[in-house]
N, C-alpha and C positions, 0 to 999 in steps of 0.2 A: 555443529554439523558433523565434526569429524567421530568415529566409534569405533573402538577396539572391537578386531575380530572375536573376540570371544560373546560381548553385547550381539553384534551380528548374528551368532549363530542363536542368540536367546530368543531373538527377534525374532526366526524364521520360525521357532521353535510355535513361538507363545502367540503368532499371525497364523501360522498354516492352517487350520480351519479355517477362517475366515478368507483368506485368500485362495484356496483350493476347493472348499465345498459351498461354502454360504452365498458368496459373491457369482459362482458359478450356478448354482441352482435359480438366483432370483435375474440373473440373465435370462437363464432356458426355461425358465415360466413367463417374462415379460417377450421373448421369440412366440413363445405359442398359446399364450393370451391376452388377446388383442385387448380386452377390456377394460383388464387391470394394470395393463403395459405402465401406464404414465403414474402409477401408485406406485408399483414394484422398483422401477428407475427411481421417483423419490427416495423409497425406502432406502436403498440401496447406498443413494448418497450421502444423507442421511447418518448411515454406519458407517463409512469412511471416512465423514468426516468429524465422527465424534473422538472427544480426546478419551482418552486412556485413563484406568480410576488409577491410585497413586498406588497399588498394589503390582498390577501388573508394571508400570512405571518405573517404582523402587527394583522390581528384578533385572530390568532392561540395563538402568542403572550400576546393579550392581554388579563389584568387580573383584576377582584374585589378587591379593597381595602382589605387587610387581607389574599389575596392569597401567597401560597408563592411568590421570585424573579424569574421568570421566563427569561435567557436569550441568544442573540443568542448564547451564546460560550455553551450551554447546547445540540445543536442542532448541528449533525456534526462536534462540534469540529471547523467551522470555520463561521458560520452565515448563511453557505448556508439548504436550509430545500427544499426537492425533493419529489414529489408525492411517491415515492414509501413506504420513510419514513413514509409518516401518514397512508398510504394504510396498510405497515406491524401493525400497533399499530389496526389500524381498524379494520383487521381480529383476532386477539387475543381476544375482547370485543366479536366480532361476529362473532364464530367459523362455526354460519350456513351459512350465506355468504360464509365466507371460502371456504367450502365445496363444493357448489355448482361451484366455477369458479375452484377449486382443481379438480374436474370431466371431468372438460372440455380440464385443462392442460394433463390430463391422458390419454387421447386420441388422444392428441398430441403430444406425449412424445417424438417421433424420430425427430421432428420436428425441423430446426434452431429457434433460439432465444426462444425455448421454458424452458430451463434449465435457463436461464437469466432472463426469468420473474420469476419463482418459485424461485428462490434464491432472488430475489429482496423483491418479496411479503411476500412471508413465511418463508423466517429464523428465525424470531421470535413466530410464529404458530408453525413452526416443536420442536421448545423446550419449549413453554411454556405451550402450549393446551394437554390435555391428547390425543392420539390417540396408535392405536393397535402399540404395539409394533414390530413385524416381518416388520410390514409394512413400519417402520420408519426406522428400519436399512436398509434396504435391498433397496428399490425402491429413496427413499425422500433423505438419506444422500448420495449415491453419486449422485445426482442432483445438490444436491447445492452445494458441490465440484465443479464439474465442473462448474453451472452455475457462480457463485462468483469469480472461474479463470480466465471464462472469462471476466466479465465485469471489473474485475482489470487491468487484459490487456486495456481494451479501457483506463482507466485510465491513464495508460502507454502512449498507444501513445498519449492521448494527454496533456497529463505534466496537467492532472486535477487532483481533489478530487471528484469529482459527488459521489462517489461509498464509501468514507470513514464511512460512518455511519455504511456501511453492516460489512466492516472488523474492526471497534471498537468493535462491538458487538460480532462476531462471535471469538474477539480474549478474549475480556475483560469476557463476559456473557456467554462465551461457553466454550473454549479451560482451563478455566482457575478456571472453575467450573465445577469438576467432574460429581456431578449428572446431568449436562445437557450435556457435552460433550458424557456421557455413553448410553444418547439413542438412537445414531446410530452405526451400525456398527462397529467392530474394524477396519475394513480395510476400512472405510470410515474416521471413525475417526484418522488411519493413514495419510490419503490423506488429512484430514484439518489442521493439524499439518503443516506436507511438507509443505502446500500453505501458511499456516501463514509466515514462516522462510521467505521464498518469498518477501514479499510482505512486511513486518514491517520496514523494512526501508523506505520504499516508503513513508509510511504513518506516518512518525516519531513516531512512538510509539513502537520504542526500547531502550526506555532507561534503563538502569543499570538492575533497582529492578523488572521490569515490566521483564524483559528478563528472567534473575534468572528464576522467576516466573513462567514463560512458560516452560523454559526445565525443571524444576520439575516434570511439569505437562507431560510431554512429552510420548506418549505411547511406549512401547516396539515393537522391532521389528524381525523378523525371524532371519534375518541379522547380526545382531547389534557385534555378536562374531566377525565378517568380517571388519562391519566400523567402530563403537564403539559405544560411549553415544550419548545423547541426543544432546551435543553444537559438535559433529563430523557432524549429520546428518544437523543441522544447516548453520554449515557453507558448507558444499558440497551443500546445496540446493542454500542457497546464491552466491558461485561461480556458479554455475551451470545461475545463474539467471543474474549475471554479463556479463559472455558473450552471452546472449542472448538479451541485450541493446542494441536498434540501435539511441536512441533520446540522445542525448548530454546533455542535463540540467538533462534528470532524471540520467544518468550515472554517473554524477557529483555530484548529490545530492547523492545516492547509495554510492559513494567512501568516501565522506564527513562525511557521518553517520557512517564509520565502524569503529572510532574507538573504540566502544563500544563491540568489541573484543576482545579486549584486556586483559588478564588475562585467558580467556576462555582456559580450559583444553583438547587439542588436539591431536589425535594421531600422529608420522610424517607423516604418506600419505597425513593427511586430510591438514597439516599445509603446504607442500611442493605443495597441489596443490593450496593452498591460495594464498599463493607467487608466484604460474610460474601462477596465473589466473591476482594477481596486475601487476607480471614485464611483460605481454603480455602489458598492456595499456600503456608503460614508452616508447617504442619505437614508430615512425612514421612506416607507410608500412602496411602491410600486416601480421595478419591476421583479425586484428582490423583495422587496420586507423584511430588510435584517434587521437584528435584534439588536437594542444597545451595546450587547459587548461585541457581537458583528463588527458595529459601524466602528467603534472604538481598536480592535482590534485590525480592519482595514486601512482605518485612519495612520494607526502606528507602521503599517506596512508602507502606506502609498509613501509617506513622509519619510522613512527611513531608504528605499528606494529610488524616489526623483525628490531631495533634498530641494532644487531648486522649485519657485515658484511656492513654494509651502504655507506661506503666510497668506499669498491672492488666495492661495488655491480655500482657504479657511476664512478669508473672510466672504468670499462667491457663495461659501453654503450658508455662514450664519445670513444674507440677506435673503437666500431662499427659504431658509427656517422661517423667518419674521413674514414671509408669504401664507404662511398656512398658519392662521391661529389655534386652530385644535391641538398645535402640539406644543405650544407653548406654556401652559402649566406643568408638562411633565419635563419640559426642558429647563426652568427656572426651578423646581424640585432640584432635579438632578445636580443643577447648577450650587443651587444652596447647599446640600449634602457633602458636596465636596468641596466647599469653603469649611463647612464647620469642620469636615476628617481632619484636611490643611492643615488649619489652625487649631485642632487638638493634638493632632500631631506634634507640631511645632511646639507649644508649649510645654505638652511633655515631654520635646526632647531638651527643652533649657533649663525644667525642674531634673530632671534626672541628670544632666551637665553637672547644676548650679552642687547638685546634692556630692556628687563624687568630688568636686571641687572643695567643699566643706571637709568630706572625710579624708581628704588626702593630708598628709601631715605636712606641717610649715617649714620650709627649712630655717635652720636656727640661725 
């Protein structure tokens, strides 16, 4: 995240067309034509949010002798670096630019994809740049709420990171630092909270200390006498977020990541519906339909989370298994297959013992 001023100034260099003519032209065509409006916002999006070829990339990159290490894992977190990235860093230097294509989203406001470019562009403008305060809670922070929901969602479907830099920053440099999180709205700044919980496993950055750290930070709620603390609204947001996974690898990554649960201080509502949201994906059918490494995957979470009960809890399903014959061949399959792995396993591992046993020399 962090860049030597001299990168900055590359930035501004090797964006400013695109943030000073291009992005502003397909505003003031989508202002005054109505037809093409919801094409030209595509497009637009689109181009912001595509990454960078490794040419322009390697320049951004590169550094003067004496500069600090500038490198990709600095940058999203995974090497990839996206227009929208340098675009937000560009408007923070040049608030007047800002401004002027700020004018244009205003006008556009009801518009699709318009919330997705302002969240992309100015998340970093709306906290770092002085501007009127009413204006900021009230209009700017739930924009980027919503807009940053939804472009996580695209994330979602398609098992990418494109979008990780916005929710680094918006969890690391917002959520997690008062003075910035307090200049929008309380009940915006509610709504970015919720959408953090969301989304933090997605983007692996739930671990242990960093969590803590968040529901610390966690605002209060009207409610909260009804659901409880901060890791109550968590995890209902997280289940909530669970069954609403339709892509298999992110639901598998989701189930994988949650043991960092574990410990967390829950009311029974919140905890009983943690459990009937994992033992919903332990069964085949309806009203999930997970996939065997779903329910397998599940299985390892439910179990590793309420350790008690574990053994009723497995034999309740195999007697509802023996209810439904149609699934019974692929389950005694399944079942054989991983006897025989076991046991080639296993004795591979006693010839391969047996064998280094043999080569080892005797002591005399």
């Amino acid at each position: 995240m962090r860049r030597c001023e001299r990168c900055r100034r590359t930035v501004g260099q090797i964006t400013s067309p695109l943030s000073r003519k291009r992005s502003r032209e397909k505003l003031q065509k989508a202002l005054s034509n109505h037809s093409q409006r919801l094409q030209l916002l595509q497009q637009l999006f689109a181009d912001i949010a595509l990454e960078i070829d490794d040419r322009a990339r390697d320049i951004i990159l590169r550094k003067e002798e004496g500069d600090d290490i500038t490198t990709p894992e600095d940058i999203a977190g995974g090497g990839c670096l996206c227009f929208y990235e340098v675009l937000a860093d560009h408007y923070i230097k040049t608030p007047e630019s800002a401004r002027r294509i700020l004018d244009l989203i205003v006008q556009l406001w009801s518009q699709s994809f318009v919330s997705h470019i302002f969240a992309l562009l100015f998340h970093k403008w709306l906290f770092e740049v002085p501007i009127d305060e009413s204006e900021t809670s009230i209009r700017y922070g739930s924009a980027l709420v919503q807009g940053a929901n939804d472009v996580f969602w695209i994330d979602i479907q398609t098992n990418t990171r494109h979008f990780f830099s916005l929710f680094r920053y918006l969890l690391e440099e917002v959520a997690l630092i008062p003075d910035r999180s307090n200049k929008i709205s309380l009940q915006a700044r509610r709504d970015l909270y919720l959408l953090l919980s969301r989304f933090i496993l997605f983007y692996d950055l739930g671990e242990e200390e960093i969590l803590q750290n968040f529901l610390i930070h966690f605002p209060t709620y009207t409610n909260s006498f009804l659901v409880g603390g901060p890791a109550d609204y968590f995890v209902i947001e997280l289940t909530d977020m669970l069954q609403k996974l339709k892509v298999e690898p992110v639901l598998i990554h989701y189930l994988s990541r949650m043991s960092v649960l574990q410990g967390l201080e829950l009311r029974m509502a919140t905890s009983t519906r943690l459990k009937a949201c994992l033992y919903s994906f332990t069964s085949p059918g309806g009203p999930a339909y997970p996939t065997r490494a779903v329910r397998h995957a599940a299985w390892n979470t439910l179990d590793y989370l309420f350790p008690v009960g574990r053994y009723p809890r497995h034999v309740i399903s195999l007697f509802f298994r023996l209810l439904y014959p149609w699934y019974w061949p692929s389950s005694c399959w399944n079942f054989i297959m991983t006897c025989i792995k076991t046991i080639f396993y296993y004795v591979l591992g006693l010839i391969i013992s047996s064998w280094e046993s043999m080569r080892r020399p005797k002591n005399a």
